[in-house]
C-alpha positions in Angstrom: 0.0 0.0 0.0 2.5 2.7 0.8 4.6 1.4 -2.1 1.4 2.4 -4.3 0.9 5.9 -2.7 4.3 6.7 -2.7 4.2 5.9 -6.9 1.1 8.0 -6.9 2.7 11.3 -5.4 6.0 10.7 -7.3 4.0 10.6 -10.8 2.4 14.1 -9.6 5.9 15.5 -9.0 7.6 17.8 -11.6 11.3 17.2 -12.4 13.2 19.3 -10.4 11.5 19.2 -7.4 12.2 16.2 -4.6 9.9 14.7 -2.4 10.4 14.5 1.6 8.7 11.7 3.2 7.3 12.8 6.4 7.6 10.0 8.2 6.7 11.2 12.0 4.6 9.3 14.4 5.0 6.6 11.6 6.5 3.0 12.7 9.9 2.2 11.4 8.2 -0.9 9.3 6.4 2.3 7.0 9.7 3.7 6.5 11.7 0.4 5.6 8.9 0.0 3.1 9.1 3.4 1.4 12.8 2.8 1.6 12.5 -0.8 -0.2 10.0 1.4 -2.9 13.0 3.7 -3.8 12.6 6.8 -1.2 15.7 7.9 0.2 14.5 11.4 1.6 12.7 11.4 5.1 11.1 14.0 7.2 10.7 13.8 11.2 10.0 16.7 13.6 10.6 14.6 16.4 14.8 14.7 17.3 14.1 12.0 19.7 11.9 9.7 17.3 14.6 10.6 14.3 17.4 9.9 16.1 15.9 6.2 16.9 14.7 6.0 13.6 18.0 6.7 11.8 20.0 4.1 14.2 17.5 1.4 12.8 17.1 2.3 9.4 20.0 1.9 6.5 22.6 4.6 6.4 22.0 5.9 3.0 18.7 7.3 4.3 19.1 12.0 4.4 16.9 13.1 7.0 15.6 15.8 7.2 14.0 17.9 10.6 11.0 19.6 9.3 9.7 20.8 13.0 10.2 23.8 15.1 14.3 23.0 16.6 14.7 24.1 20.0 18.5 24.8 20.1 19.1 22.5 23.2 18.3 19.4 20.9 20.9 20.2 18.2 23.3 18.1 19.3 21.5 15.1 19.1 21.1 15.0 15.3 24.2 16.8 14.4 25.9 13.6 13.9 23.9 12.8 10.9 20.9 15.3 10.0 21.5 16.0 6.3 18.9 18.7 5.8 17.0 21.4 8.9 14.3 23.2 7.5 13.3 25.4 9.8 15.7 27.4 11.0 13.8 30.8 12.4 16.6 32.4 14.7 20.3 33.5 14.8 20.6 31.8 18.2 19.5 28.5 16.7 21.6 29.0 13.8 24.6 29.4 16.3 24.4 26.6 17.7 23.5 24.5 15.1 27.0 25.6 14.0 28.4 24.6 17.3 26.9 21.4 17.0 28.2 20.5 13.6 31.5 22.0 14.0 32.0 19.1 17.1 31.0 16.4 14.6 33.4 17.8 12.4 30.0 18.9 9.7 28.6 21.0 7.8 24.9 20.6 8.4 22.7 21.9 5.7 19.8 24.8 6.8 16.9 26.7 5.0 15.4 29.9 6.2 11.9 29.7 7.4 9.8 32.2 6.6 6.6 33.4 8.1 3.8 34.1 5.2 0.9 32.1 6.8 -2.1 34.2 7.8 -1.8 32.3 11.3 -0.1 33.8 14.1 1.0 30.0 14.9 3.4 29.6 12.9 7.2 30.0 13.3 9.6 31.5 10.8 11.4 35.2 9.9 8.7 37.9 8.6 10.5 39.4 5.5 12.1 42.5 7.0 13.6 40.1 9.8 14.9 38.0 7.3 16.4 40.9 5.6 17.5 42.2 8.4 19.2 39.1 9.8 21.1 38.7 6.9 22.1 42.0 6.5 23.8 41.9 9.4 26.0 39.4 8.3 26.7 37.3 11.5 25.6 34.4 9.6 28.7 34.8 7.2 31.3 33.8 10.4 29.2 30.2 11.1 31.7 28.0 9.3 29.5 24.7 10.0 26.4 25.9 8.3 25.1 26.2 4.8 22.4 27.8 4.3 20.6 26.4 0.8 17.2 28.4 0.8 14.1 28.8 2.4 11.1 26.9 3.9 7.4 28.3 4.4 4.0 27.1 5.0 0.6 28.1 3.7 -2.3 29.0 5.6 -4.5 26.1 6.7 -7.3 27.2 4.4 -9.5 25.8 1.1 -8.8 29.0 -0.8 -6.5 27.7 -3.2 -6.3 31.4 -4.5 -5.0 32.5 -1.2 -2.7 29.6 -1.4 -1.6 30.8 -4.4 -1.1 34.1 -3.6 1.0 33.4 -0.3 3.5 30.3 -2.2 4.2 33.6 -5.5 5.1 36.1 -2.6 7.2 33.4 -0.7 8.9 32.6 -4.6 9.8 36.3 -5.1 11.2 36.8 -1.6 13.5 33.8 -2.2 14.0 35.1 -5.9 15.2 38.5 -4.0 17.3 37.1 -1.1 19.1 34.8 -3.7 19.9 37.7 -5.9 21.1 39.9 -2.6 23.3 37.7 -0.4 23.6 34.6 -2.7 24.0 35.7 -6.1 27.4 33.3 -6.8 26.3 30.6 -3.9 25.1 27.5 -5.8 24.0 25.9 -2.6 21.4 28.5 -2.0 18.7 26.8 -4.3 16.0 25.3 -2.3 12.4 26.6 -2.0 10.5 23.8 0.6 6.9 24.4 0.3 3.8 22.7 -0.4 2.3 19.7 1.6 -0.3 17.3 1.2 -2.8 19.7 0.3 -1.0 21.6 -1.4 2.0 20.9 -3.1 0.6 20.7 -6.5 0.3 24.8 -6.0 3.1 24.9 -4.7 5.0 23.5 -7.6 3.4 25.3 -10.0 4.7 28.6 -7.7 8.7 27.8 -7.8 8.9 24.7 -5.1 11.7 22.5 -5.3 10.9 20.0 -2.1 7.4 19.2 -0.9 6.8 17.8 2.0 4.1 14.7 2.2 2.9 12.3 4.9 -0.3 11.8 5.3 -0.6 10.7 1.3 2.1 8.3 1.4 1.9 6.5 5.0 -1.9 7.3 5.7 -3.2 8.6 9.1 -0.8 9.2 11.9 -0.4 6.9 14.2 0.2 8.8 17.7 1.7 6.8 20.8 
């Protein structure tokens, strides 16, 4: 079965764009089987439940943290985490660097930006972001790359508004890119789209989606 939905989403997907398999709350069984059916990319926003998952699973697996970090877990992925997603503050970004710099790594990091019309939702408003990377601390943190940005939609059925918010979070990548990256060829990922939306998402400038609930069904929570 999730060797069928995980063909079903990958014959949606453009080229270009790679699919994360978010795997939380999902038993190590669902993941061997998506494994076995070609997936190689993973995504957990759990540090505990990844870091149990990637001692069981084979070693060719890139996971990626998808959830809000707090900074005092860092050190347990650092080891191995190939890709963090949601990196919304300097302080986090430090000691990710910390982290990584112990393991003798470069850990991999997008942006998160906020664009949702939801006040729960973590990430950089635009003039943050700006702002943060302005002020070029970021430049000195040896053991992190930053590759792009991450965002989420609002929670809604307006596909329009959708729409709208996935375009405005294309052109603020397009104009970060062009500001502070312009000869960095690591700085090319846009993660956005899930689920319910990544087909609009792809058709705004995504280059990773992010889908569970299509691949390993309902969540199971402990």
């Amino acid at each position: 079965m999730i060797s069928e939905n995980l063909h079903k989403v990958l014959s949606t997907i453009k080229p270009g764009v790679r699919l994360v398999a978010v795997s939380k709350f999902h038993p190590v069984e669902a993941l061997q089987e998506a494994y076995d059916a070609g997936q190689r990319i993973f995504g957990e926003s759990h540090v505990q439940e990844m870091v149990e998952k990637e001692a069981q699973l084979p070693k060719d697996i890139e996971w990626h943290f998808i959830g809000h970090l707090q900074t005092n877990k860092v050190k347990y992925m650092a080891p191995f985490v190939s890709l963090i997603h949601a990196v919304d503050s300097l302080k986090l970004m430090r000691e990710i660097d910390k982290q990584a710099a112990r393991c003798g790594r470069v850990i991999n990091c997008l942006l998160q930006i906020h664009i949702a019309k939801e006040e729960t939702k973590f990430g950089y408003s635009p003039d943050e972001l700006n702002q943060m990377l302005q002020e070029g601390e970021w430049k000195e943190l040896k053991n992190v790359r930053i590759c792009g940005l991450m965002c989420m939609a609002t929670n809604t059925d307006d596909e329009s508004q959708i729409e709208e918010e996935f375009k405005y979070a294309h052109n603020i990548y397009e104009e970060i890119k062009k500001t502070y990256f312009t000869d960095d060829e690591s700085f090319k990922e846009l993660s956005m789209g899930m689920s319910g939306d990544y087909m609009i998402a792809q058709r705004c400038g995504s280059t990773m989606i992010r889908v569970g609930t299509m691949i390993f069904g309902e969540r199971i929570y402990a």
